[in-house]
C-alpha angles and dihedrals in degrees: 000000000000124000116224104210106211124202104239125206120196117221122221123236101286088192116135097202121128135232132205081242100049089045090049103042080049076066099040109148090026108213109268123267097031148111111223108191128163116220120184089339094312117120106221116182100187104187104233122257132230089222089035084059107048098052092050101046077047086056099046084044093055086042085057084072089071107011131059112239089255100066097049118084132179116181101010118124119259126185122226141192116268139047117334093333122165123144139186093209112197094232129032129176118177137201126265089255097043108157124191104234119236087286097052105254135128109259117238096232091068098069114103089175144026131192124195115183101199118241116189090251107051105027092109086063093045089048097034124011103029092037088058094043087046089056094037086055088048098246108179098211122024110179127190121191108181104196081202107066089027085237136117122207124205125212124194147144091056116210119176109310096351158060119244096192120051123162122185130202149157128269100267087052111106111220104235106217093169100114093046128077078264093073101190145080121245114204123216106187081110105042102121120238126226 
């Protein structure tokens, strides 16, 4: 019997699935002045706002009460459950014993709060998509402020793909957090409209 020795070539993965690194590092640098988030596999890059920006630096200010600088984030990837999901929330606030996971990255499951200050573009995400990933990820608090409607929508008690508690109210209205891990209360007398 005689043996017939081949040459073999391996062939690469052909897949042309994506990954949250490959679609970020597509970005990379993102272009300045932008936000650059994937929901559900779509690349959004929103321009930041002057009145975007002031309610949420407003928001981060009032967290300091109860947080130390380091364990609140606005515009860092997070990767979330679900198909293709990394967001760049607009408030963070993480737990005491926070850990970076082996990328580097903060773990969802460290987030105790999350802030999304609505922009035109984006506001189905903040309201539908990124509402049902943060309850999916078991995010506490999840707290919308929408500078259009000059209103502010609180989301806890998260189940599934839901939250079980929302209260909305006006600007003016403080958002009392004191019965959440949160354990303070954010006024909004301040918060600037559009």
């Amino acid at each position: 019997m005689t043996v017939v020795e081949t040459d073999r070539i391996d062939m690469a993965d052909s897949s042309d699935e994506r990954t949250l690194d490959m679609m970020f590092e597509w970005l990379d640098p993102a272009p300045e002045g932008f936000k650059v988030e994937i929901v559900e596999g779509i690349i959004y890059l929103s321009p930041q706002r002057d009145t975007h920006w002031e309610v949420i630096f407003d928001i981060v200010e009032q967290l300091r009460a109860g947080y130390p600088r380091k364990r609140l984030k606005s515009d860092v990837r997070i990767d979330f459950p679900g198909r293709l999901n990394g967001f760049a929330s607009d408030v963070v606030a993480l737990s005491e014993d926070a850990s970076k996971d082996s990328n580097g990255r903060w773990r969802h499951q460290d987030i105790e709060f999350v802030a999304e200050v609505i922009s035109k573009d984006t506001a189905a995400n903040d309201y539908g998509s990124k509402k049902a990933t943060y309850a999916t990820a078991g995010v506490p608090v999840y707290l919308i402020v929408d500078p259009y409607t000059g209103t502010w929508h609180l989301h806890t008690l998260p189940k599934e793909d839901e939250y079980r508690s929302v209260l909305s109210l006006d600007f003016g209205t403080p958002v009392d957090l004191t019965s959440t891990v949160v354990g303070l209360t954010l006024e909004t007398g301040d918060f600037p409209r559009d």
